[in-house]
TIRO-2110 file (N, C-alpha, C; in Angstrom, 1 decimal):
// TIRO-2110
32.4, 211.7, 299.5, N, 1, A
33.6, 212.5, 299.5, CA, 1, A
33.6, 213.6, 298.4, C, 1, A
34.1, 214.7, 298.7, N, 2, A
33.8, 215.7, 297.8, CA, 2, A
35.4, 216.0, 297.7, C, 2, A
35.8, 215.3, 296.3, N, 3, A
37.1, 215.4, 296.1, CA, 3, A
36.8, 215.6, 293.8, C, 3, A
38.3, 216.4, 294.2, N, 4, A
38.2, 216.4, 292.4, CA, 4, A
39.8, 216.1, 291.8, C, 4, A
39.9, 215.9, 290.8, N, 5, A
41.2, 216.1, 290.2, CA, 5, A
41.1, 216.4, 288.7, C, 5, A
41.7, 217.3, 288.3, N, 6, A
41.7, 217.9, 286.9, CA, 6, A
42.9, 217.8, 286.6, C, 6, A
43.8, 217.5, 285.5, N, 7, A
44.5, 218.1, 284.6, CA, 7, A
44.5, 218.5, 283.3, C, 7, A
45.1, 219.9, 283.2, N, 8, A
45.5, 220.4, 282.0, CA, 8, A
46.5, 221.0, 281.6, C, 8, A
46.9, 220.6, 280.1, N, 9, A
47.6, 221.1, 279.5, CA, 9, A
47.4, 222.0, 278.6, C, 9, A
48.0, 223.0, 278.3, N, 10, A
48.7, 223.9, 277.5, CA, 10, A
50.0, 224.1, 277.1, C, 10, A
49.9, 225.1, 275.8, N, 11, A
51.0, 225.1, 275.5, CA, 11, A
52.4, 226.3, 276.3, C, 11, A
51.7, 227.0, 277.6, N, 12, A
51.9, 227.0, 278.2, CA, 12, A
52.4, 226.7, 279.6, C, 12, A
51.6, 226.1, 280.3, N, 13, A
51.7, 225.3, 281.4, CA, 13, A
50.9, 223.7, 281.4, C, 13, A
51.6, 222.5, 281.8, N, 14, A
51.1, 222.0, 282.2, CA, 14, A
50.5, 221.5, 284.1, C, 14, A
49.2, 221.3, 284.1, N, 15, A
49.0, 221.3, 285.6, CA, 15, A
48.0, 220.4, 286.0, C, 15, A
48.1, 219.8, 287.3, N, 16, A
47.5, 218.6, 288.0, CA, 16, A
47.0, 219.0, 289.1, C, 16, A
46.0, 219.6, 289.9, N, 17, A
45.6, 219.5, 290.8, CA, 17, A
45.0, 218.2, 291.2, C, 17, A
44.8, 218.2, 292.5, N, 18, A
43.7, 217.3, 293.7, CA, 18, A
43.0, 217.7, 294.8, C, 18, A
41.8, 217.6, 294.5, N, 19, A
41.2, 218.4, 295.6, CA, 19, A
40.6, 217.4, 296.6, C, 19, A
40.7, 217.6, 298.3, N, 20, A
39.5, 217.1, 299.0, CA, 20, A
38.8, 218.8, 299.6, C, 20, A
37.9, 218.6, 299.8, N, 21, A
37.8, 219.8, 300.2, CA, 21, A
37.7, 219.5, 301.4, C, 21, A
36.7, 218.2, 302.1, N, 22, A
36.5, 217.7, 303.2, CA, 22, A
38.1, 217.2, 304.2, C, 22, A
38.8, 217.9, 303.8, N, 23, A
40.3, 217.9, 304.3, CA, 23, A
40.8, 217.4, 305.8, C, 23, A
42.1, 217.3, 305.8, N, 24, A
42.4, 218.2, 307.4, CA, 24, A
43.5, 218.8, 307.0, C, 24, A
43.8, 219.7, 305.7, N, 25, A
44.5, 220.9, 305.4, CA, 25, A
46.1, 220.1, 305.1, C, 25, A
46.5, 218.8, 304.9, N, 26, A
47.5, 218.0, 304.0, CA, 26, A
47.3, 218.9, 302.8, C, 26, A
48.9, 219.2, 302.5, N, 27, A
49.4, 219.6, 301.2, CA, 27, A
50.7, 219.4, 300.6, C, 27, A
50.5, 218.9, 299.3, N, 28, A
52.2, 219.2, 298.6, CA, 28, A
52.3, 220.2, 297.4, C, 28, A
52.4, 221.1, 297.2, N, 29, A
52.6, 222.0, 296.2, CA, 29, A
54.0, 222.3, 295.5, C, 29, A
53.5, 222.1, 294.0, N, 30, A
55.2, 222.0, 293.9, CA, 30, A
54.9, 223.1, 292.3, C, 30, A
55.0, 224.2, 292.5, N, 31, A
54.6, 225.0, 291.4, CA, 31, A
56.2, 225.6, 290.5, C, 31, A
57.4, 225.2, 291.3, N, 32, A
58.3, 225.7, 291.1, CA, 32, A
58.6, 227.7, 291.1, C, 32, A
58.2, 228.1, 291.9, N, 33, A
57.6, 229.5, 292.5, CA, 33, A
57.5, 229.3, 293.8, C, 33, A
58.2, 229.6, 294.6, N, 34, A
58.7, 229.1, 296.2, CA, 34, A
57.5, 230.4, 296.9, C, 34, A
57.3, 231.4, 296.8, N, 35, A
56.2, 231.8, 297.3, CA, 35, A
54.9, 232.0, 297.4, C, 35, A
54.6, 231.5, 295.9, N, 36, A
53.3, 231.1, 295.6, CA, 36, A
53.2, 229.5, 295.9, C, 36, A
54.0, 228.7, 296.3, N, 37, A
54.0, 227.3, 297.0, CA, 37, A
53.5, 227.9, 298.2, C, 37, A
54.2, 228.7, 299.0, N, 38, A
53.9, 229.1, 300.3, CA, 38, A
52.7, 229.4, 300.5, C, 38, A
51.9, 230.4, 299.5, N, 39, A
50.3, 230.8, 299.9, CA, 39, A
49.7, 229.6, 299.9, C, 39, A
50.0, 229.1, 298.6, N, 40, A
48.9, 227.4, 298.3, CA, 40, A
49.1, 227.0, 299.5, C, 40, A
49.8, 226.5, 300.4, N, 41, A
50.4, 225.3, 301.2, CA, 41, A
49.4, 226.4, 303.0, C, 41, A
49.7, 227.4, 302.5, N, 42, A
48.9, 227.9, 303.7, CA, 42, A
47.2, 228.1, 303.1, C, 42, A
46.8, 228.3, 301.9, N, 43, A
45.7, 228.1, 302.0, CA, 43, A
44.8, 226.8, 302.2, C, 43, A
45.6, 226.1, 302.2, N, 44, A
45.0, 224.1, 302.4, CA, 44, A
45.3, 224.3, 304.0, C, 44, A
46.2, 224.5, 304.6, N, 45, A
46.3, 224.4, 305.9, CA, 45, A
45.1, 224.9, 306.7, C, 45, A
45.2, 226.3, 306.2, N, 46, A
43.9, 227.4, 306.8, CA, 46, A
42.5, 227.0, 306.5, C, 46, A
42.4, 226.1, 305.6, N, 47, A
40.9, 226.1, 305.2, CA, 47, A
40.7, 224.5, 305.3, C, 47, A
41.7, 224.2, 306.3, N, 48, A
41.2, 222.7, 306.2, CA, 48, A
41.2, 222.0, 304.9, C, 48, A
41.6, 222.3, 303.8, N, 49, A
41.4, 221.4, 302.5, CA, 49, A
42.9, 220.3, 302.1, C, 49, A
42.4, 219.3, 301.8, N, 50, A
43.9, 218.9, 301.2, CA, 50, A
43.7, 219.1, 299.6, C, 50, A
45.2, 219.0, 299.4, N, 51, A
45.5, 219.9, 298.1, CA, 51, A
47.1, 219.4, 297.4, C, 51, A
46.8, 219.4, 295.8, N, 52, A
48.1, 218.9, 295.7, CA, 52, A
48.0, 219.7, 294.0, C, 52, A
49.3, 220.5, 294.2, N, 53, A
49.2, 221.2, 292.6, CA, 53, A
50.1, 220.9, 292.1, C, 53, A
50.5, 220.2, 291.0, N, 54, A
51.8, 219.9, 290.6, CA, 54, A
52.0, 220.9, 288.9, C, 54, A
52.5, 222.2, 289.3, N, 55, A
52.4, 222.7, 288.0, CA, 55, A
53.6, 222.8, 287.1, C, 55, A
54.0, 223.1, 285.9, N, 56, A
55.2, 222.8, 285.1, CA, 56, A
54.8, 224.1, 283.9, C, 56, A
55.4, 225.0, 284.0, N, 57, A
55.0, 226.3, 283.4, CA, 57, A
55.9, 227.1, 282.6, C, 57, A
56.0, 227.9, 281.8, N, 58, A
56.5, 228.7, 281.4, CA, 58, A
57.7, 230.1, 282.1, C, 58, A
58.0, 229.1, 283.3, N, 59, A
58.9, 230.6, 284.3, CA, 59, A
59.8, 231.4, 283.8, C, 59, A
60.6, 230.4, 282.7, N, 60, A
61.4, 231.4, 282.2, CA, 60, A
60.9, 232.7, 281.4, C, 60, A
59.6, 232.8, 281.1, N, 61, A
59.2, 234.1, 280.5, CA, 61, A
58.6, 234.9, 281.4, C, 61, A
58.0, 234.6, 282.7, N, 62, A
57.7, 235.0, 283.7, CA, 62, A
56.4, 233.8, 284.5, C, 62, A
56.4, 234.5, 285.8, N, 63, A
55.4, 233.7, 286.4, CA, 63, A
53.7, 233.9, 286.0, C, 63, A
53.2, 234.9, 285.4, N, 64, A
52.2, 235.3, 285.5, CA, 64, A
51.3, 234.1, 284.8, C, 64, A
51.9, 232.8, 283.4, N, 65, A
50.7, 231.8, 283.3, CA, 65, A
50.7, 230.7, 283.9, C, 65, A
51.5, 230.7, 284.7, N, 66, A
51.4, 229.4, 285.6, CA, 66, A
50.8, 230.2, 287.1, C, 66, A
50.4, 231.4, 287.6, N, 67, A
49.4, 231.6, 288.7, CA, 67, A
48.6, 231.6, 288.4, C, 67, A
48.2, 231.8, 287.0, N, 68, A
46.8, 232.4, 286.3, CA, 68, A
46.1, 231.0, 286.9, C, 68, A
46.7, 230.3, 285.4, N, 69, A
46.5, 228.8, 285.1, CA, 69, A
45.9, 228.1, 286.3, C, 69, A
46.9, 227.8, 287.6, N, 70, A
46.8, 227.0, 288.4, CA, 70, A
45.2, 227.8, 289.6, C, 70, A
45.2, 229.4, 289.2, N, 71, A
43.9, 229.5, 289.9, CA, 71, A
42.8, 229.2, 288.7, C, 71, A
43.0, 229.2, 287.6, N, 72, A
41.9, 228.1, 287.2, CA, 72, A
41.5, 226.6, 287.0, C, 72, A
42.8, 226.2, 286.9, N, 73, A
42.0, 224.7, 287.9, CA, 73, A
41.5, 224.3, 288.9, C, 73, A
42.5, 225.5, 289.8, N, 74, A
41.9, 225.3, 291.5, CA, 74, A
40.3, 225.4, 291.2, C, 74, A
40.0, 226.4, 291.1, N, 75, A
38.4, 227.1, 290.6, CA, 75, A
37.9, 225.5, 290.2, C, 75, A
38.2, 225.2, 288.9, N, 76, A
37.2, 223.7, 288.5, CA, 76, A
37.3, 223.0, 289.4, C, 76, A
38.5, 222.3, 290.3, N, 77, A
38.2, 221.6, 291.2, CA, 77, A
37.2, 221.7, 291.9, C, 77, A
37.1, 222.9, 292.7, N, 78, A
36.0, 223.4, 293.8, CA, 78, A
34.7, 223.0, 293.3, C, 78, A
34.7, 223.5, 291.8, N, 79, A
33.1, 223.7, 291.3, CA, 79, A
32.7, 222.0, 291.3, C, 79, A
33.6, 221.7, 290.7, N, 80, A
33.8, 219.8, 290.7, CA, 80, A
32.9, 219.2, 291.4, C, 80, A
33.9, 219.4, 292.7, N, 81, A
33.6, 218.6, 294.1, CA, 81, A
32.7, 219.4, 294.4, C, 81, A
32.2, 219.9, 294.4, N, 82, A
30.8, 220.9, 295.5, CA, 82, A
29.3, 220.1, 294.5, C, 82, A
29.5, 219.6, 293.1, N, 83, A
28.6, 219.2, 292.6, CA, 83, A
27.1, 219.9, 292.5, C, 83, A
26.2, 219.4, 293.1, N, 84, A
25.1, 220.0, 292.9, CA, 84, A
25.1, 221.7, 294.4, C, 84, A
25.9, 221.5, 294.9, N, 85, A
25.6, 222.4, 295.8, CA, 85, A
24.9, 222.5, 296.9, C, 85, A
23.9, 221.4, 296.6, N, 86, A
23.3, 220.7, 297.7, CA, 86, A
23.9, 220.9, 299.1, C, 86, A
22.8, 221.4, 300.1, N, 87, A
23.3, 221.6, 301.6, CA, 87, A
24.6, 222.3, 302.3, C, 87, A
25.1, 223.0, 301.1, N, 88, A
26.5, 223.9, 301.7, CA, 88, A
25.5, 225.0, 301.9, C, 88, A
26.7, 226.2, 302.8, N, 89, A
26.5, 226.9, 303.8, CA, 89, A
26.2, 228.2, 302.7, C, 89, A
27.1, 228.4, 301.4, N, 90, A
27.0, 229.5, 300.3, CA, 90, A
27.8, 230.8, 300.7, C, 90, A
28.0, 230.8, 301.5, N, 91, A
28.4, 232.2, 302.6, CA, 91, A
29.2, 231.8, 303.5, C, 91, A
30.6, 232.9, 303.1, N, 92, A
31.3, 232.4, 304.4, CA, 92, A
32.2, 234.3, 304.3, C, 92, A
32.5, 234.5, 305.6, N, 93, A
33.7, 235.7, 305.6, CA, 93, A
34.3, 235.8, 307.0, C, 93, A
35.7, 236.3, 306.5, N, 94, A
36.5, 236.2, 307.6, CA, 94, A
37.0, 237.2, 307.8, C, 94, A
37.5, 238.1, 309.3, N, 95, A
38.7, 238.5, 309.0, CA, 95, A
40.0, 238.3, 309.4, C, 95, A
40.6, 238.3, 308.1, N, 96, A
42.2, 237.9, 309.6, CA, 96, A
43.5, 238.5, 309.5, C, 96, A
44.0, 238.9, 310.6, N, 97, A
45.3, 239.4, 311.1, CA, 97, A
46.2, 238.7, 310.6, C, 97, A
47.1, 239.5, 310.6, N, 98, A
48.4, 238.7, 309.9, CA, 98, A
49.5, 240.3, 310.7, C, 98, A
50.2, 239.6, 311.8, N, 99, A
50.8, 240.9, 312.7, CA, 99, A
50.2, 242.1, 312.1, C, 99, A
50.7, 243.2, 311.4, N, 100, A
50.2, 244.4, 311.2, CA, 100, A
49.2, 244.8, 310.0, C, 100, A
48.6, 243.5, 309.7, N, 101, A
48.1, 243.3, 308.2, CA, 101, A
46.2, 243.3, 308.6, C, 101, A
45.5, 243.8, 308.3, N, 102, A
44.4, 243.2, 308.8, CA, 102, A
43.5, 242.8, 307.1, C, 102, A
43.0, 242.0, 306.7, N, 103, A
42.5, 241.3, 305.8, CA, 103, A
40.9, 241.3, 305.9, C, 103, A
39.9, 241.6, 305.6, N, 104, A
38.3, 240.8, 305.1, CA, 104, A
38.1, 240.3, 303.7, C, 104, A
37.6, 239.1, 304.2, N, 105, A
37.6, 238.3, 303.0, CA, 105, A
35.7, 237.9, 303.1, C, 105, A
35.2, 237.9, 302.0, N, 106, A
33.5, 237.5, 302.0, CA, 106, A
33.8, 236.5, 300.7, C, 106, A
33.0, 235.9, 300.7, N, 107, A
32.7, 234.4, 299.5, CA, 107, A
31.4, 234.4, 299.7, C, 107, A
30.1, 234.3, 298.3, N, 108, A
29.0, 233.7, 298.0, CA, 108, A
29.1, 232.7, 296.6, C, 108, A
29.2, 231.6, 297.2, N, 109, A
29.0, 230.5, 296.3, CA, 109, A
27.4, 230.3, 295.4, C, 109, A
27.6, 231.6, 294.0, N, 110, A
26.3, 231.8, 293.7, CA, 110, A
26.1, 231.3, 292.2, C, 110, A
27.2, 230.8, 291.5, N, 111, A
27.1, 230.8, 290.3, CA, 111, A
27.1, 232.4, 289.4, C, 111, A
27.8, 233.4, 289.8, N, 112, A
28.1, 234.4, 289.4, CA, 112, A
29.5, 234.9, 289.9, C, 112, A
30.2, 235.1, 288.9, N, 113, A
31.6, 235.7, 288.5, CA, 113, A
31.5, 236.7, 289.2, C, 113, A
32.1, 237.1, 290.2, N, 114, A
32.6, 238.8, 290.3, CA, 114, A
33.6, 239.0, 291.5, C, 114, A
34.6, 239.5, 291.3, N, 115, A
35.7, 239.9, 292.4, CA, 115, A
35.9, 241.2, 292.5, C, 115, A
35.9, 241.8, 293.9, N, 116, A
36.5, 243.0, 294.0, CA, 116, A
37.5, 242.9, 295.6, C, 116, A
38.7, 243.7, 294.5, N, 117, A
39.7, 243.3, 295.1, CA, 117, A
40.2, 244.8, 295.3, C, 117, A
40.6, 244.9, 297.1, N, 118, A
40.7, 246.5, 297.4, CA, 118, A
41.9, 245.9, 298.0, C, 118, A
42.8, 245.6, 297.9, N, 119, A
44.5, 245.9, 298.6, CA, 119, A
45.3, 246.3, 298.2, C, 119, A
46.1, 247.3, 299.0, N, 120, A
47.2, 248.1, 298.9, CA, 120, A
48.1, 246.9, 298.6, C, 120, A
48.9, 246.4, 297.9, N, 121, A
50.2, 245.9, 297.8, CA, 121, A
51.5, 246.7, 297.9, C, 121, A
52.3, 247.3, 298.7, N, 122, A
53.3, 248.1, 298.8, CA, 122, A
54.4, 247.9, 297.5, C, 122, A
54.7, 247.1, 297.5, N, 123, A
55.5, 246.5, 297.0, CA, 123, A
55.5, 245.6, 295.7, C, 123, A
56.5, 246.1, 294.8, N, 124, A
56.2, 245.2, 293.0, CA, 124, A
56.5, 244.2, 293.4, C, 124, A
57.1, 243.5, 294.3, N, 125, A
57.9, 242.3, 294.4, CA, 125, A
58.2, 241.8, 295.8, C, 125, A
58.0, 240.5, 295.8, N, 126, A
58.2, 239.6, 297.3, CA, 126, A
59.0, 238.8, 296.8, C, 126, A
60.2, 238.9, 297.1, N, 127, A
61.1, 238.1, 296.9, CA, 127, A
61.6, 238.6, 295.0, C, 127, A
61.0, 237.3, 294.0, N, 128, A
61.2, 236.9, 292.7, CA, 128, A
59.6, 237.2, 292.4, C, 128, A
58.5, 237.4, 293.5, N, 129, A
57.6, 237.2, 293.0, CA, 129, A
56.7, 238.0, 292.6, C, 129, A
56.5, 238.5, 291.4, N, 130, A
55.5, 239.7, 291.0, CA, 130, A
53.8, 239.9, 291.7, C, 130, A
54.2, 241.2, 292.9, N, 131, A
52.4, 240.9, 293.5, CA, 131, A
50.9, 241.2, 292.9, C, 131, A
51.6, 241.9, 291.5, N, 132, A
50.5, 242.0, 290.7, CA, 132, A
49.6, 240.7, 290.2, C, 132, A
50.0, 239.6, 290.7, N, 133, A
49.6, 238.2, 290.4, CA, 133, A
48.9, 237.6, 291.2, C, 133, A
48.9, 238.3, 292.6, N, 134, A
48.0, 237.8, 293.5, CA, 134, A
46.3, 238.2, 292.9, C, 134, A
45.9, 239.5, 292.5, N, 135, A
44.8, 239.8, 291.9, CA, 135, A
44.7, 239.1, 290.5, C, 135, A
45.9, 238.5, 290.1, N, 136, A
45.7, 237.6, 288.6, CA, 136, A
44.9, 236.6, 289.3, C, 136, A
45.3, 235.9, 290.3, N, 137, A
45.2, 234.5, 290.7, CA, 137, A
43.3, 234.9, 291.2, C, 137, A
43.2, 235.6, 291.9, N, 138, A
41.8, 235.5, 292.1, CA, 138, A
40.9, 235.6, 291.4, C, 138, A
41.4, 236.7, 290.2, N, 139, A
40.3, 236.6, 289.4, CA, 139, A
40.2, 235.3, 288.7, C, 139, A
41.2, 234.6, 288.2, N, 140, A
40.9, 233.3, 287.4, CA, 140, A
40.2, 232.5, 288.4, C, 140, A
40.7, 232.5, 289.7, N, 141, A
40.0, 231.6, 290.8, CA, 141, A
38.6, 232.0, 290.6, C, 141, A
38.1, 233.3, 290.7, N, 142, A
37.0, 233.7, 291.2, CA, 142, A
36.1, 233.5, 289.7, C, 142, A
36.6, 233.8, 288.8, N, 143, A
36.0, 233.4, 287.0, CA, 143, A
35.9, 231.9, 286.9, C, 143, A
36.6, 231.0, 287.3, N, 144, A
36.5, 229.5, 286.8, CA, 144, A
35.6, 228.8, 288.3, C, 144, A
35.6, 229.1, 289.2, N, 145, A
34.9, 228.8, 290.7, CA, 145, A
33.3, 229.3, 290.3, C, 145, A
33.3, 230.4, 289.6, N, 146, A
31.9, 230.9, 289.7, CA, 146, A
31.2, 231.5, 290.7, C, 146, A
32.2, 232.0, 291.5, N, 147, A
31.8, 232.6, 292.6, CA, 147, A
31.7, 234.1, 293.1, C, 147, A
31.1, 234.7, 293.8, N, 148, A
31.5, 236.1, 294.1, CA, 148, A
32.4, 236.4, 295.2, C, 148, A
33.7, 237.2, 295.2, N, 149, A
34.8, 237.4, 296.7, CA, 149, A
34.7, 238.8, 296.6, C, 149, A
34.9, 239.0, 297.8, N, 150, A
35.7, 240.6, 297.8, CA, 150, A
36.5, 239.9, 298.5, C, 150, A
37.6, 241.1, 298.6, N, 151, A
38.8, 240.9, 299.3, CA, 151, A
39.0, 242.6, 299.8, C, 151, A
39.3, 242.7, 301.1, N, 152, A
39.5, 244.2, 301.0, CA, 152, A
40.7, 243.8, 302.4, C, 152, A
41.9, 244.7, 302.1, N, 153, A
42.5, 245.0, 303.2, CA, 153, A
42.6, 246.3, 303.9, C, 153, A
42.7, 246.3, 305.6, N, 154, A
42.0, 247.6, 306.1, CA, 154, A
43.7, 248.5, 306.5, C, 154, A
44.5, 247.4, 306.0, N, 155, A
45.8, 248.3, 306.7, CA, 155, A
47.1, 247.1, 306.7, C, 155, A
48.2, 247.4, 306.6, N, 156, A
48.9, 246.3, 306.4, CA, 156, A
50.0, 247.2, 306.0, C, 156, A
51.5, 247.0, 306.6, N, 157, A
53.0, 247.7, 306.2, CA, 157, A
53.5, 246.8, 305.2, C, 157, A
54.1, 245.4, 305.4, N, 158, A
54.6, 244.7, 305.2, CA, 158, A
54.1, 243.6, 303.9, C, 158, A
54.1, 244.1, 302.8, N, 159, A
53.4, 243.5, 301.2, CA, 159, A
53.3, 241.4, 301.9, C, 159, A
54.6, 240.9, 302.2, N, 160, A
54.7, 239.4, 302.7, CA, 160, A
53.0, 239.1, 303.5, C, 160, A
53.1, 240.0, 304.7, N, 161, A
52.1, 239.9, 305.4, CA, 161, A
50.8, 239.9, 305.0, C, 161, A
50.5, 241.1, 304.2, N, 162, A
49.3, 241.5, 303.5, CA, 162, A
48.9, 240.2, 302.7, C, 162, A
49.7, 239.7, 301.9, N, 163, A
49.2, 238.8, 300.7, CA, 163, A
48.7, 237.6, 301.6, C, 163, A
49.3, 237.2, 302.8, N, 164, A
49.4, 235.9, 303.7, CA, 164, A
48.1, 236.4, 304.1, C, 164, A
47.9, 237.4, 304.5, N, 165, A
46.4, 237.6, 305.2, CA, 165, A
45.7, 237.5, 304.0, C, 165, A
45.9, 237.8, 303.1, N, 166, A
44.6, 237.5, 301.9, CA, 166, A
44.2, 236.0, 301.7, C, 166, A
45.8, 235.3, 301.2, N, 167, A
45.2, 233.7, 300.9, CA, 167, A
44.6, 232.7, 302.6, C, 167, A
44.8, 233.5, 303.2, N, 168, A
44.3, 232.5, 305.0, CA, 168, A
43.2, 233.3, 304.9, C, 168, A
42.5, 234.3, 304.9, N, 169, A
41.5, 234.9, 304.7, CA, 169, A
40.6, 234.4, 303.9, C, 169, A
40.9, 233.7, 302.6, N, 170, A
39.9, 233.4, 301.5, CA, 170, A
39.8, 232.1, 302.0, C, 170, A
41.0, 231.1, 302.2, N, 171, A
40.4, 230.1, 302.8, CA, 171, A
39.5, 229.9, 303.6, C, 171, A
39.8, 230.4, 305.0, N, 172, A
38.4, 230.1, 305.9, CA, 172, A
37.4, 230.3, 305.3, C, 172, A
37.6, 231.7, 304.6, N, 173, A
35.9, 232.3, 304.4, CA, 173, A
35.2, 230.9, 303.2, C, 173, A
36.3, 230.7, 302.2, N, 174, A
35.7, 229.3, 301.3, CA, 174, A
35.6, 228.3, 302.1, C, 174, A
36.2, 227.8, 303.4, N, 175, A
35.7, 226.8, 304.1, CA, 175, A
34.5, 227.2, 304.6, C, 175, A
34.2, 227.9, 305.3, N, 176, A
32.9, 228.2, 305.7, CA, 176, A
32.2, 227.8, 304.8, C, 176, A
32.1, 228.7, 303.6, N, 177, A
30.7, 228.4, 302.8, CA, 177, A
30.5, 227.2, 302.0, C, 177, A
31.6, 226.3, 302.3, N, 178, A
31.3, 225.1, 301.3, CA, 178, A
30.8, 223.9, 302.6, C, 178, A
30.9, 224.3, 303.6, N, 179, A
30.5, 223.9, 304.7, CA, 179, A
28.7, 223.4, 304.4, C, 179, A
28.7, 222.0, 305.1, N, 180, A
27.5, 221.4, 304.5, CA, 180, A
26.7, 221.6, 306.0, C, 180, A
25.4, 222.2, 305.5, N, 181, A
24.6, 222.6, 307.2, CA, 181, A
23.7, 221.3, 307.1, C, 181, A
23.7, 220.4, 308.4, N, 182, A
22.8, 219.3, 308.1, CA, 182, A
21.7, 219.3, 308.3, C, 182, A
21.0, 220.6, 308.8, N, 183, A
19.9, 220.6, 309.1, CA, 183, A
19.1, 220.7, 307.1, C, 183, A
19.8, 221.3, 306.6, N, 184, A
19.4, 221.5, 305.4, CA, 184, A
19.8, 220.4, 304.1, C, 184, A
20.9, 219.2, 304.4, N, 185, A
21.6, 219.1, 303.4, CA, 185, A
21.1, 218.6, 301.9, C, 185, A
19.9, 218.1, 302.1, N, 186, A
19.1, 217.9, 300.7, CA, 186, A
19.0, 219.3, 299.9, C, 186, A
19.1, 220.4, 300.6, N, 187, A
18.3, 221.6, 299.8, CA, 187, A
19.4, 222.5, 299.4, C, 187, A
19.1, 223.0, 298.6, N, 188, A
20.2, 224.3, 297.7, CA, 188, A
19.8, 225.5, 298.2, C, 188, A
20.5, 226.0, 298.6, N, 189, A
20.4, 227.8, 299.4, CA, 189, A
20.3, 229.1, 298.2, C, 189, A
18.9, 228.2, 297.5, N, 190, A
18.4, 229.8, 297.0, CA, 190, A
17.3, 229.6, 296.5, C, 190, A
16.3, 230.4, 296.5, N, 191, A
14.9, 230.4, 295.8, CA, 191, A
15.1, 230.1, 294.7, C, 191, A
16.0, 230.1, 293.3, N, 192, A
16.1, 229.6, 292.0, CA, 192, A
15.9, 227.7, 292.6, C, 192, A
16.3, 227.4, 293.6, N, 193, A
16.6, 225.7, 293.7, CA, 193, A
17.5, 225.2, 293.0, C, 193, A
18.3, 225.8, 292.5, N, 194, A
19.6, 226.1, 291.8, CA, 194, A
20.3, 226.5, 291.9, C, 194, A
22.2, 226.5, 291.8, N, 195, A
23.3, 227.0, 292.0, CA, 195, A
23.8, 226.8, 291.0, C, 195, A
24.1, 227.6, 289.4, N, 196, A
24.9, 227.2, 288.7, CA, 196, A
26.2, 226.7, 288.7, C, 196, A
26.4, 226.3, 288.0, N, 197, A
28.3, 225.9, 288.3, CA, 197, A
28.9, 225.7, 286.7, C, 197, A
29.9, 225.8, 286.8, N, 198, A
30.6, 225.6, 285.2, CA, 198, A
31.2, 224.4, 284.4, C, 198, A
30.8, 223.3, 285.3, N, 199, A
31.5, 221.9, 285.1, CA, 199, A
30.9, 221.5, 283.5, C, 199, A
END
């Protein structure tokens, strides 16, 4: 089973994740942030993973260290559970619609940090929730995961829509590549014979 669970505290946020990655997309998210519950709860759905974030954070000064935060646990979980890296797929991308939003999402599970992130966000605000934070959350995701994403959106009116197409987007494409190929599963998908990770 390729499951993790981390908690940490700061003197900022306290937080609990649970990861299965080998899922069928069960989630409870309770971040106290009703829209960033919604992405989490849709990215466990969309990627098949179950997932459980219980985070306790600083809101009253704003939300930005409790998305940070909780995309860097997420990240250690992943790296957790994936362990040696052994027999995953390393590569996965998607694109996906979201009514007038169109999304590409790419993931290389390489042991190298890097995000590039091309979306228009229309809008400072969805709801209460600052969208400048959706690019917080991946980068910590994509810095503590160790992984390489881009993220590009090709068009999209509606800021709600856009962000939804981003987190259903990263999931599949992370389901994909954590996807274990059995023709290979003893072996690690790279001539180093190695996949760093940060555990």
């Amino acid at each position: 089973m390729r499951v993790s669970e981390i908690e940490r505290n700061t003197n900022e946020t306290k937080i609990k994740i649970k990861l299965n990655i080998d899922g069928t997309g069960k989630y409870k998210n309770d971040t106290k942030i009703g829209f960033f519950n919604h992405m989490l709860d849709l990215f466990a759905r969309h990627g098949r993973f179950d997932l459980e974030v219980i985070c306790d954070g600083d809101i009253d000064v704003d939300y930005h260290h409790s998305v940070e935060d909780v995309g860097i646990v997420l990240g250690k979980c992943f790296s957790e559970a994936l362990g040696d890296m052994k027999g995953i797929k390393r590569y996965g991308n998607f694109s996906m619609p979201m009514c007038e939003a169109l999304t590409l999402t790419a993931v290389d599970i390489c042991g190298r940090s890097h995000l590039v992130f091309d979306s228009d966000l229309k809008h400072e605000k969805v709801g209460d929730f600052d969208t400048e934070l959706v690019k917080e959350f991946f980068t910590a995701f994509t810095n503590s995961m160790n992984i390489t994403l881009h993220i590009k959106t090709f068009y999209g009116e509606n800021t709600h829509h856009i962000i939804e197409s981003i987190f259903k987007g990263v999931a599949r494409a992370l389901s994909q590549a954590c996807e274990i190929d059995e023709r290979y599963k003893n072996e690690v998908l790279s001539t180093k014979g190695m996949i760093e990770n940060n555990k």
